[in-house]
C-alpha positions in Angstrom: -46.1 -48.5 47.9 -42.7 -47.8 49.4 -41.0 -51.0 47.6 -43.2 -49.5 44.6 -41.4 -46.2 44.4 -38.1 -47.8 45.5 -38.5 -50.3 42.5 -39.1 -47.9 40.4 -36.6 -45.6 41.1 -33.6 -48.8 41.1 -35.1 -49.3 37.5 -34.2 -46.0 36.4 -30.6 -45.9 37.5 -30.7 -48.7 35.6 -31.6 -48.0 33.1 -29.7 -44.9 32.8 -26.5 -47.1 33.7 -27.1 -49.2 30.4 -27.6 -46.1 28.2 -25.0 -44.9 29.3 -22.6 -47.9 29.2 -24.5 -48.8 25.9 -22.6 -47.3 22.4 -25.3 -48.8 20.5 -27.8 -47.3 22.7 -26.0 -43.8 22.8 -25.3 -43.6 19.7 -29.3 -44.2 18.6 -29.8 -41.4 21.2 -27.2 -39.0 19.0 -28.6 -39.9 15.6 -32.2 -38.8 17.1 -31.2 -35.4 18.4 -29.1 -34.7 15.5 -32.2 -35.4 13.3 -34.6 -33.3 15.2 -32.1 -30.6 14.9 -32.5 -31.0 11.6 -36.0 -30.6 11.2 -36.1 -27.9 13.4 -33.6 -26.3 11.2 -35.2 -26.5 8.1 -38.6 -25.7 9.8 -36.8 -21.9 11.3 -35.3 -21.6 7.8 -38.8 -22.1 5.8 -40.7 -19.3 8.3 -37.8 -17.0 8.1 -38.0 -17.3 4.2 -41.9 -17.1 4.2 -41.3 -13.8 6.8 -38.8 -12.1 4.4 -41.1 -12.8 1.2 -44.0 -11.3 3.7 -41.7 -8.2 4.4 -40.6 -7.7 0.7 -44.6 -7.9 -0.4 -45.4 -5.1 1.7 -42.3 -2.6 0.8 -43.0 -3.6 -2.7 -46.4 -2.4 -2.5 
């Protein structure tokens, strides 16, 4: 178990080494987060418009 978890944890520096040390690999990484943003964006922009139609309905009537 011990040469398990000691394995496991030489795997993960690593790996994080090779990202790291990887421009393909970071820049994959980047283009992810940057489209998740995105998508997050335009998700908080659609509920604050549907919130501000809500709001307007219910002055209006």
């Amino acid at each position: 178990m011990e040469k398990f978890i000691a394995g496991l944890a030489a795997g993960a520096m690593l790996g994080a080494l090779w990202v790291a040390n990887s421009n393909k690999t970071r820049a994959l990484v980047q283009k992810g987060q940057e489209e998740i943003k995105e998508k997050l964006d335009a998700y908080m922009d659609e509920k604050l418009a549907e919130f501000e139609q809500k709001k307007q309905a219910g002055t209006q009537s």
